[in-house]
N, C-alpha and C positions, 0 to 999 in steps of 0.2 A: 842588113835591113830588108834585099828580098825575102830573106827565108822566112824573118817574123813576118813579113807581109803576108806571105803565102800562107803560114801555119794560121795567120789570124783569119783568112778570108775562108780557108778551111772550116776551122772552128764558127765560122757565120754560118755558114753554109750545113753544116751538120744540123745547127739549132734550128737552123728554117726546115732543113729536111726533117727534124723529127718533131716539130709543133706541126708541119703539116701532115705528116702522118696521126698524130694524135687528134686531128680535127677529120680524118678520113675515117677512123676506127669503126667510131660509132654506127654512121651510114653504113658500110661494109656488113657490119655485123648484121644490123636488122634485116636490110636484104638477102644475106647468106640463110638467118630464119625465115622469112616469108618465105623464101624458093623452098627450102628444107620438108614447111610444112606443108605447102602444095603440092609436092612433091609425093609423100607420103600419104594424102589424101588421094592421090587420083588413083598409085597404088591399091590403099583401102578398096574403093570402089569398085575398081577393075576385078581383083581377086574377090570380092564375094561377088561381082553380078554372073563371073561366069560358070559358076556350081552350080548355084543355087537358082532353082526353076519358075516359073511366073506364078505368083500365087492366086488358086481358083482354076487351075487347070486341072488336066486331069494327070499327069505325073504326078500334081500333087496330092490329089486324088488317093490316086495308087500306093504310092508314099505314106500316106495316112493311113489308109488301112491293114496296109502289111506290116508299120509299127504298132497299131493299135488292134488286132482282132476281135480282142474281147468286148471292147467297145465301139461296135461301126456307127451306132445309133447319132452316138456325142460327135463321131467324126464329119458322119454327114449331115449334123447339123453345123457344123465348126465349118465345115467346107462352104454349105449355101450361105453363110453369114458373110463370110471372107469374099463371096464374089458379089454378092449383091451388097454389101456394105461398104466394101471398100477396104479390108482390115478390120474390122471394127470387132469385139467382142460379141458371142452366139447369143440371143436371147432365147431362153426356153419359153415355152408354154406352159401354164400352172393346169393341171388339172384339176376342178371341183369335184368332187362324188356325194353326188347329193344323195341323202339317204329318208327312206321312207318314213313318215311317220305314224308312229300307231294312238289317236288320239281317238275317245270318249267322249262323244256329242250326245246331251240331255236335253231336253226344252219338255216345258208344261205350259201349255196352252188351255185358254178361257173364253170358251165363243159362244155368245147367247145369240140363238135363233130361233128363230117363229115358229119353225116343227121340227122336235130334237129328232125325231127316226128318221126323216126325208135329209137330216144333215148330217145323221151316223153314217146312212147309205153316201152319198156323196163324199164323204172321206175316207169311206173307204175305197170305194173307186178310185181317189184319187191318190193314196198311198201303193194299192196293187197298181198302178198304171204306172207309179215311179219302178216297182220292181223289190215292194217290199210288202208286210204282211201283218195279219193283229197279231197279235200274241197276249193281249188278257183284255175283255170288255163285260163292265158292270153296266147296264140302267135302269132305272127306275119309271116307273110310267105312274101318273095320277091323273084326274078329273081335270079339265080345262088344260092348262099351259104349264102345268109346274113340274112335268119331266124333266130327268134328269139322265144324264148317258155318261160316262167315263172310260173312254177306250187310249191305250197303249200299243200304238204299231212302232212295228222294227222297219226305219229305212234307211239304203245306201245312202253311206256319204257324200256321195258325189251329187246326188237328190237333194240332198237334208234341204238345203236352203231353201230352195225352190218348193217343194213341196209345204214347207212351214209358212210359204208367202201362201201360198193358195187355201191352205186352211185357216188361216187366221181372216183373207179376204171375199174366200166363194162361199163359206158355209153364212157368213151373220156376223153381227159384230164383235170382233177382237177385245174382252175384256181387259187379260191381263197376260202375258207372255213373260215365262222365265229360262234362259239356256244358261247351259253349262258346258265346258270343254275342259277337259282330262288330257294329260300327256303321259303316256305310259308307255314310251319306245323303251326307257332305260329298265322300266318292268319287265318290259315283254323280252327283250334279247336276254335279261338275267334266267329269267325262266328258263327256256330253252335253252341256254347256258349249262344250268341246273338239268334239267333233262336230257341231255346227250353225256355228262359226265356220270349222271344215277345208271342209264343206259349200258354207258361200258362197264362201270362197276360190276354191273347184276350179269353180265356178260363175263368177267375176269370170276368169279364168284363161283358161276354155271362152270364154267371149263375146271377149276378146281374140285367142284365137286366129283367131277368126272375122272379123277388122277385121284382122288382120297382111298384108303383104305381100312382103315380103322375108324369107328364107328365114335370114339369122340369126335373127331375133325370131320366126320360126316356130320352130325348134328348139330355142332357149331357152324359149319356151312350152311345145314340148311336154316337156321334161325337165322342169318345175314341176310342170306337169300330174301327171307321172307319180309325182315325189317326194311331192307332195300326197294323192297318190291312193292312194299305198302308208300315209300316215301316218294317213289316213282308215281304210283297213281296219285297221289295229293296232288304233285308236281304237274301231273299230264291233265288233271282238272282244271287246276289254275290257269293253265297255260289254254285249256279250251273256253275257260269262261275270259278268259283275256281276247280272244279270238273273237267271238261272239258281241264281246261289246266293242270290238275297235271295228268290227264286219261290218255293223249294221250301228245307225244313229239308235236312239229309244226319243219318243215323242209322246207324249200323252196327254189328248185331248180330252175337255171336260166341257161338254152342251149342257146347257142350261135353257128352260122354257124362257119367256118373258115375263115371266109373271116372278120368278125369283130375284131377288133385290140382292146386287152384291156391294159387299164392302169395301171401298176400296179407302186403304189407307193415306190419309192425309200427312201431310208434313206437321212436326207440332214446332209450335211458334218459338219465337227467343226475343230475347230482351227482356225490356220489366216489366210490357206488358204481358207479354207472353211468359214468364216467372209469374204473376200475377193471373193469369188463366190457369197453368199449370197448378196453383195452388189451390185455389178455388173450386178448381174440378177435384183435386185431393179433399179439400175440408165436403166436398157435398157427397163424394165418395164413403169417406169413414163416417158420415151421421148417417147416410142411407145404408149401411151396416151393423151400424150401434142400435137404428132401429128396427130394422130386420132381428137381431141378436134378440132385440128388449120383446118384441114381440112373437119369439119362437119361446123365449123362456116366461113369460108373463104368464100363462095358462099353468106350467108347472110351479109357479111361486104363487100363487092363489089357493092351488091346491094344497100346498106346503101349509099357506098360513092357516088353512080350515082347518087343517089335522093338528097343527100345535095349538090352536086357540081350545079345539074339545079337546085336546090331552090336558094341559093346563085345566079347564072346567071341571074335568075328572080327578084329579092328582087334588083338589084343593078339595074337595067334597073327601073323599076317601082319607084325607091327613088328619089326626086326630086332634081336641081343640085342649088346649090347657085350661087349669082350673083359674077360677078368678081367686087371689089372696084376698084371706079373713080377715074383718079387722080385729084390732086389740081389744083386750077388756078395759073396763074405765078403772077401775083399783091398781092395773100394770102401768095405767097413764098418771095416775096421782104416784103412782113410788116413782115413777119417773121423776116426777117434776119435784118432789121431796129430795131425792138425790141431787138432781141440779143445784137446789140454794141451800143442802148441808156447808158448802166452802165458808159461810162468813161467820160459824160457829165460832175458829181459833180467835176473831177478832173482839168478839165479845168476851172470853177466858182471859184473855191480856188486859183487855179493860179493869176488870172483875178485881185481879192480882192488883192492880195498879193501885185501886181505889183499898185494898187490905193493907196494902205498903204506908196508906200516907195514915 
């Protein structure tokens, strides 16, 4: 009875020992992880902080350059980024390059004043005082106020504006002002495109010439030559009159006396009145037309109708007249009328038999 006692308290004792082991497993294990991974984390840390150098210094500096030569630019920008940002990715700077432009400024100006020569003189002064020049002036002078002037100066761009304020407000009053602006940079660099490639051509062309020895390939040469060298000057024209008009503005003033009346154009109307103006002005248009027409040609249709009226007067005199028909004889009018009432002869012949038969 001891021994089953023992073997049973045994057998207790085992089950307790091993449910409490299976309620300890758990805890164990998680703690054996957490230690595990702290563990290996502070490792981590320890092995790369002590290689690896503060970054933004100048080891690292150094370091960057002797991996990078070819690029120190990007390096010492990567470096200043790294110590004044903290880490942070280098921002570059964008460069702009702003490029010139070759634009074409026109204006035509309209300025009636009191005395056209006293207001040619004054704009001219006032265009050579910007630093520019005429280049073509028409005018006319008459009797009292009804001169007329028309001048074209060339001025710097950098003027234009300013000088066109002063002429349209010192000379008299500003009729009518019209500008224009041109962009011809894509013109202008083709050109000169164009002329530095014709350039080398007639350059590769010349030095051939000069290694030719046979007198076909010299004459073929020289006819390239010459083609080239004509297409080069067209080229070196364009490219000058391109210059000249991007150099200087063009302006062209036109003074007028007071005494010249200008027109200046109205809006024309809409709607149905204004369809109803517009039409009106049409129908008085085309009868002030019809009678202008009628009385350019009236003097030649008068004259027309005197010449047919005597051609006919003449034509009817000169046509010869026909005779009048003769009348009949009076015996061709009694056979006539005997003829007529022979018909009732057969009926009297029938009678006749009739009256023999009974």
């Amino acid at each position: 009875m001891k021994k089953l006692r023992l073997t049973a308290g045994r057998a207790r004792g085992a089950r307790w020992a091993s449910s409490l082991m299976g309620y300890l497993v758990i805890p164990l294990a998680m703690a054996a992880f957490l230690l595990a991974g702290c563990g290996g984390g502070a490792e981590t840390s320890s092995g790369n902080s002590a290689p690896m150098p503060a970054v933004g210094t100048a080891a690292d500096d150094s370091a960057l350059r002797k991996a990078m030569p070819e690029a120190p630019a990007v390096a010492e920008s990567g470096a200043a980024g790294d110590a004044s940002g903290g880490g942070s990715e280098p921002v570059q700077a964008i460069k702009i390059q702003t490029v010139d432009r070759s634009i074409i400024y026109t204006a035509e100006l309209t300025v009636q004043a009191q005395d056209v020569a006293k207001a040619s003189d004054s704009a001219k002064q006032i265009v050579v005082g910007a630093g520019g020049y005429v280049a073509d002036e028409k005018s006319t002078a008459f009797s009292g106020s009804s001169s007329e002037a028309v001048v074209t100066f060339k001025i710097p761009p950098a003027r234009y504006a300013e000088v066109l304020v002063k002429l349209g407000s010192d000379l008299g009053e500003r009729r009518s002002l019209h500008q224009g602006a041109q962009d011809v940079t894509g013109e202008v660099a083709d050109v000169e495109a164009r002329v530095k490639s014709a350039e080398s051509a007639l350059d590769q062309f010349r030095l051939l010439l000069t290694k030719a020895d046979k007198i076909g390939e010299i004459l073929e040469i020289e006819r390239e030559i010459q083609n080239r060298t004509a297409e080069l000057e067209s080229l070196q024209a364009r490219q000058k009159a391109l210059a000249e008009q991007t150099g200087m503005a063009t302006v062209t003033l036109t003074l007028i006396g007071p005494n010249i009346v200008v027109d200046i154009p109205e809006e024309e109307p809409s709607g149905f009145f204004g369809g109803l103006e517009v039409g009106w002005n049409a129908l008085v248009d085309a009868v002030e037309i019809g009678l202008t027409l009628l009385g350019t040609l009236l003097p030649w249709l008068i004259v027309l109708a005197v010449l047919w009226f005597a051609a006919w007067r003449i034509l009817r005199r000169v046509r010869p007249t026909r005779p009048a028909p003769t009348p009949a004889p009076a015996f061709a009018a009694t056979e006539k009328a005997t003829e007529t009432e022979a018909p009732p002869a057969p009926a009297e012949a029938s009678s006749s038999s009739a009256k023999s038969e009974s």
